[in-house]
MARRO-743167 format. One line per 8 residues: number of its first residue (from 1); for each residue y negated, x negated, z negated of C-alpha. Coordinates in Angstrom, 3 decimals. Layout:
! residues N
NUM) Y:X:Z | ...;
This chain:
! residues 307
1) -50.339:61.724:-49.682 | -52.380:59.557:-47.731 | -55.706:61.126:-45.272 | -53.641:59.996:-42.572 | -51.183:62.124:-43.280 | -52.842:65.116:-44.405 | -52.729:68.509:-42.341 | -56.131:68.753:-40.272;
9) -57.588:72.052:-40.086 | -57.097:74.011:-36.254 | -60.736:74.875:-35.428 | -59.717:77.119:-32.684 | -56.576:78.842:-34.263 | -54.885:80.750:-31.748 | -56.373:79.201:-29.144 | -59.570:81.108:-29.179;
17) -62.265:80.218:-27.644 | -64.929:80.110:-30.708 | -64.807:78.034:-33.534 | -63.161:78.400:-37.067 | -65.608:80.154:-39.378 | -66.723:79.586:-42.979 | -69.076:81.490:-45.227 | -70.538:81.373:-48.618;
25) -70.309:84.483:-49.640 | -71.075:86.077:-53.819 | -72.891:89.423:-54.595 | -75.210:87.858:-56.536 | -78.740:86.139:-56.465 | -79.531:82.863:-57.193 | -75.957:81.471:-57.260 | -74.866:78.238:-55.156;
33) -74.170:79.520:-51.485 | -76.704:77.588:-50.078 | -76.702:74.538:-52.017 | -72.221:74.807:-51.089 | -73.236:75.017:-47.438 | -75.398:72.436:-46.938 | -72.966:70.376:-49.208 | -70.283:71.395:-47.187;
41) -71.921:71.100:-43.710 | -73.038:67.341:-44.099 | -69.852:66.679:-45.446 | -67.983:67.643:-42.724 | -70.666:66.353:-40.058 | -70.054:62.760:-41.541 | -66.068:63.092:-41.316 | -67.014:63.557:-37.496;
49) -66.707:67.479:-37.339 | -69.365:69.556:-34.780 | -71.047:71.914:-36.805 | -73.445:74.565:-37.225 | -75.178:76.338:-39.556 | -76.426:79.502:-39.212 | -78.948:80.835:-41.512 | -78.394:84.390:-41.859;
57) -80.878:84.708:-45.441 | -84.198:86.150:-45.043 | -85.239:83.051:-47.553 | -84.256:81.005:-44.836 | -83.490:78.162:-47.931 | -80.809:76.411:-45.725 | -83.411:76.246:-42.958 | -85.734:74.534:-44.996;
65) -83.557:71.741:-46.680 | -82.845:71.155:-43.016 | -86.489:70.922:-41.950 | -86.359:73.345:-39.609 | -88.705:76.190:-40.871 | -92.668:75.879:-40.731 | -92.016:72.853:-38.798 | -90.352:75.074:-36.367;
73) -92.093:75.155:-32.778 | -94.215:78.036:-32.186 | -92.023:80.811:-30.522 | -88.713:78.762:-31.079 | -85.379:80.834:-31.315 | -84.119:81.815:-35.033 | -81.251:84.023:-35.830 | -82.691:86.786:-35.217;
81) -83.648:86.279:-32.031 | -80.050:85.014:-31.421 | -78.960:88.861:-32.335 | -81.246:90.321:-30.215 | -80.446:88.793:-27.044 | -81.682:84.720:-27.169 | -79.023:82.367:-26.136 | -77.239:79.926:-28.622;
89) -79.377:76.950:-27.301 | -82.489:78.661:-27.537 | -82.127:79.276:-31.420 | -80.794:75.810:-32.306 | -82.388:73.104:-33.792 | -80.708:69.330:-34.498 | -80.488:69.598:-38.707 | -82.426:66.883:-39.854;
97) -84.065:65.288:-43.372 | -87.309:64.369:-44.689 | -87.746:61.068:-45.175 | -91.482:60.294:-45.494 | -93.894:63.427:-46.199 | -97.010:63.893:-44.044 | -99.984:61.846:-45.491 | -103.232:63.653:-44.096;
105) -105.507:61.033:-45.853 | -103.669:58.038:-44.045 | -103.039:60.696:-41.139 | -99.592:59.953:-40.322 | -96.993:62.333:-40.217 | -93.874:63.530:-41.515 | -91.068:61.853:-41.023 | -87.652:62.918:-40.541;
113) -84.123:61.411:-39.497 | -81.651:63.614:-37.663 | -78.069:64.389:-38.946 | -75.877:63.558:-36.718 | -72.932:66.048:-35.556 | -75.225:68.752:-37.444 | -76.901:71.758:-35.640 | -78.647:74.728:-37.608;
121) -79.402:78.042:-36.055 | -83.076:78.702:-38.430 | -83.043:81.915:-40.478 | -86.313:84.415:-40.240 | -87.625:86.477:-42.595 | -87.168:89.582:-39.708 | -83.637:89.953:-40.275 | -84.770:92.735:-42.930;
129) -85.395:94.987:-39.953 | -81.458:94.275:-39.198 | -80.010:97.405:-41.309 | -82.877:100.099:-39.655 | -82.363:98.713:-35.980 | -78.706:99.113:-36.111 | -79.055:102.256:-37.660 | -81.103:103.152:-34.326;
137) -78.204:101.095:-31.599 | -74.761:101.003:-33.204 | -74.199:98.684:-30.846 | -76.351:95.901:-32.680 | -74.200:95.200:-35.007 | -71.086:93.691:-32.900 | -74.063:90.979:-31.979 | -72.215:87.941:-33.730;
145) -68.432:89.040:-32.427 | -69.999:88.693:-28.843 | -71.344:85.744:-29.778 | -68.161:84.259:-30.253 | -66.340:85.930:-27.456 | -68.755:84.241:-25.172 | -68.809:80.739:-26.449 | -68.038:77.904:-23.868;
153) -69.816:74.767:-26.054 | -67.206:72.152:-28.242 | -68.402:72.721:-31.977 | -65.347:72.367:-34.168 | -67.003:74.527:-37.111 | -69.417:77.488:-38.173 | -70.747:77.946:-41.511 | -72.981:81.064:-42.139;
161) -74.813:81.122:-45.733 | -75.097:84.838:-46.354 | -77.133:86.480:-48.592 | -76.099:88.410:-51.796 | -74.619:91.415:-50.344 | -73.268:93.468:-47.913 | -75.970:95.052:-45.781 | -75.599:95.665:-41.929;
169) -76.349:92.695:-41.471 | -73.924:90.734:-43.644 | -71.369:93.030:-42.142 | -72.570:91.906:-38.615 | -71.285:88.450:-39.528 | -68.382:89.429:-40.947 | -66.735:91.169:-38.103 | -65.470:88.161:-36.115;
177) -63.491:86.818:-39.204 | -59.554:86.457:-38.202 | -57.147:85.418:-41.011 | -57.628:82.094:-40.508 | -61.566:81.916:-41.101 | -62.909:82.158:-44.833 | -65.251:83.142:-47.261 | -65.616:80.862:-49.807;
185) -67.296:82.389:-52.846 | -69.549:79.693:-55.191 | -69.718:81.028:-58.668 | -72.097:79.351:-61.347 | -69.782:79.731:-64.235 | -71.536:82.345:-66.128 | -69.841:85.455:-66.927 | -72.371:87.716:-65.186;
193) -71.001:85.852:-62.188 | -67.698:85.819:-63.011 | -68.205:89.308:-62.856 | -70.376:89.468:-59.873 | -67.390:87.781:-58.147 | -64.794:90.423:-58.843 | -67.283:92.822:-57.415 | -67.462:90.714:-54.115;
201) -63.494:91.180:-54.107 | -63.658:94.800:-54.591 | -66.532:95.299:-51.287 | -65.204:92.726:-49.190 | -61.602:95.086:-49.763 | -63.961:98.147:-49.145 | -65.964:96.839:-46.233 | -62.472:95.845:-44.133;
209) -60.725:98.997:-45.128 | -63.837:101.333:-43.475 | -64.035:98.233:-40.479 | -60.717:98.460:-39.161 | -59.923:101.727:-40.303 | -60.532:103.195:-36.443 | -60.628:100.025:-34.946 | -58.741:99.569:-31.803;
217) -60.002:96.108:-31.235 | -58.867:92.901:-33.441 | -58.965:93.606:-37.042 | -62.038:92.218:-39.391 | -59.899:90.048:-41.817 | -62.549:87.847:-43.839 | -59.907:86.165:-46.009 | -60.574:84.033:-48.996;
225) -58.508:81.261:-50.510 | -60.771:79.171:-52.037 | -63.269:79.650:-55.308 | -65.962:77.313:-56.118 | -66.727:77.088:-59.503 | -69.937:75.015:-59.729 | -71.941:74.049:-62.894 | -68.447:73.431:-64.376;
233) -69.581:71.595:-67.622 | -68.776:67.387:-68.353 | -68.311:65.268:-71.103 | -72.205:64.516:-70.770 | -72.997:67.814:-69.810 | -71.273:70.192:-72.548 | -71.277:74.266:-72.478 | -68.963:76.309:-74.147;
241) -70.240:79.383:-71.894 | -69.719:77.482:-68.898 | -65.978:76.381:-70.868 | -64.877:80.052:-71.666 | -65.873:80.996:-68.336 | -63.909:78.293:-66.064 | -60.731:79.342:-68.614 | -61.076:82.813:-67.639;
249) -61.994:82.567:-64.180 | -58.176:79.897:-64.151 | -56.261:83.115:-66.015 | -57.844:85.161:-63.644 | -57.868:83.699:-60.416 | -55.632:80.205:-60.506 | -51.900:81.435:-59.598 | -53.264:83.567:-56.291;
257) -56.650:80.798:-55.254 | -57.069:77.173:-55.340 | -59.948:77.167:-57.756 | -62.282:73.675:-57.134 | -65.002:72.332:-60.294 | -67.699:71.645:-59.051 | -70.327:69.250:-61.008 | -73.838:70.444:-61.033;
265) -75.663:67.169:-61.597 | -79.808:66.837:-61.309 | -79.513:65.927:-57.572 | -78.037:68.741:-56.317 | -81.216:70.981:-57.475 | -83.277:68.207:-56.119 | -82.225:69.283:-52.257 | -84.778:72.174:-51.508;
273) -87.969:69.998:-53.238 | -87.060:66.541:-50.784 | -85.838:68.788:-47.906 | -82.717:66.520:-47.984 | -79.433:66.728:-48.581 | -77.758:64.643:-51.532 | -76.068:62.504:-49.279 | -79.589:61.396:-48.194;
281) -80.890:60.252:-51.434 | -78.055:60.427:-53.846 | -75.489:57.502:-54.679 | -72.536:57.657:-52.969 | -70.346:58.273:-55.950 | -72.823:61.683:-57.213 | -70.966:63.955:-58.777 | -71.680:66.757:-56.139;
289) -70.796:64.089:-52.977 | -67.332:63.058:-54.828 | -66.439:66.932:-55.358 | -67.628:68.595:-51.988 | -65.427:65.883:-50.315 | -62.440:66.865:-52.416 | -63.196:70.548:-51.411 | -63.632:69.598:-47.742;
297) -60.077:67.971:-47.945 | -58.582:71.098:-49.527 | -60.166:73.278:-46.928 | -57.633:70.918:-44.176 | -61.310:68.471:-43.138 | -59.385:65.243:-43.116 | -61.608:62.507:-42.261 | -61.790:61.772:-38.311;
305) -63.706:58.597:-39.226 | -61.890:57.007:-42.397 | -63.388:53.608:-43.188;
């Protein structure tokens, strides 16, 4: 089937007014969300999609492959000021890359090149206060659904990079999901996280059961189709962990998800160090680049700007 012909996602399914949401989502540390989302996002920004990014991890690693963390203006807007109150505008930053570091002896400074189509909302290391303060105002927690009931701008996508669990705050960005947005869980494939990822099953299934059990408002339905299996071994690159694991995760998983490899070559680790994505110093055939576009495709991102 041809791009041309391919189905294009509906970023405002049911004619809502907010955009389709995606999240990496895994209860466990240290796996690939963040390295998936900024994959994903520039991905999608090049095929001429609107996007954000919202930060919502207090180690804020998305914000700083984007350049938008101690380069941040003093007092700027970051997602936690967005839940407390800040408009949209004031905690948004254009996404950008590093393409020259500062050089203090020659005293010039950094310099970065903007990615167009890309937008990031900057994460803060506050949102650890998140869980208390909603304990104190239940109300706190709805922060993101209002968020999206009151959007009026034109971005065709959100992706939120969560962190490894399901706090208040997690929940918080959780709540707006309809059926047709999605969590899309990256899994190294190791069988701690293969088992880390049935456990993200089993309190995603717990968190919308106690969500929408008294609900009288639209129902919390963070639905996932999609599994990411990433460090999936190669000829050059053999593991028979990494082997047994993608076999059982296919036995396990492959007749009820659409189950995408995902090759871990040296660039993709190389994005937090350059504060850059790989699309901004890798070739254009890397390993990471040729699979994140296949995923994009699968997830209905046909190319609005095919060569």
């Amino acid at each position: 089937m041809s791009n041309s012909t391919l189905p294009r996602r509906n970023t405002r399914p049911g004619g809502r007014n907010w955009p389709l949401l995606l999240a990496t989502l895994i209860i466990t540390g240290g796996s690939a969300k963040t390295s998936s989302i900024v994959m994903l996002a520039v991905t999608l920004a090049l095929r001429g999609y609107k996007v954000r990014v919202f930060d919502f991890d207090h180690q804020r690693s998305a914000s700083h492959i984007f350049c938008a963390m101690d380069e941040l203006p003093a007092g700027h807007g970051t997602i936690y000021d967005l839940a407390h109150g800040a408009s949209l505008d004031e905690c948004s930053v254009p996404a950008r890359y590093l393409v020259a570091p500062a050089d203090p002896e020659a005293g010039t400074e950094a310099e970065y090149e903007e990615i167009e189509n890309l937008t990031l909302v900057p994460g803060s290391r506050e949102v650890k206060n998140f869980d208390t303060e909603s304990a104190l105002d239940g109300m706190l927690q709805q922060w993101f659904r209002e968020l999206c009931d009151s959007y009026e701008g034109d971005d065709d996508v959100w992706l939120l990079d969560l962190p490894a669990s399901l706090s208040k705050w997690v929940v918080s960005a959780l709540i707006p999901f309809q059926k047709e947005d999605e969590v899309v869980p990256p899994a190294l494939v190791t069988s701690k996280e293969e088992t880390d990822l049935k456990a993200t099953f089993e309190e995603l299934a717990d968190m919308r059961a106690n969500l929408n059990k008294h609900s009288r408002r639209r129902k919390t339905e963070p639905t996932i189709r999609h599994i990411l299996m990433c460090g999936t071994p190669t000829p050059g690159r053999p593991d028979s962990e990494g082997d047994r694991t993608v076999a059982s995760m296919t036995a396990t998983y492959g007749e009820e998800f659409q189950l995408h490899r995902v090759r871990w070559s040296t660039v993709i680790r190389q994005q937090h160090r350059r504060q850059a994505p790989v699309h901004a110093f890798g070739a254009s055939n890397a390993a990471p680049i040729e699979d994140y576009n296949k995923i994009a495709t699968a997830l209905g991102f046909v190319d609005l700007n095919p060569a």
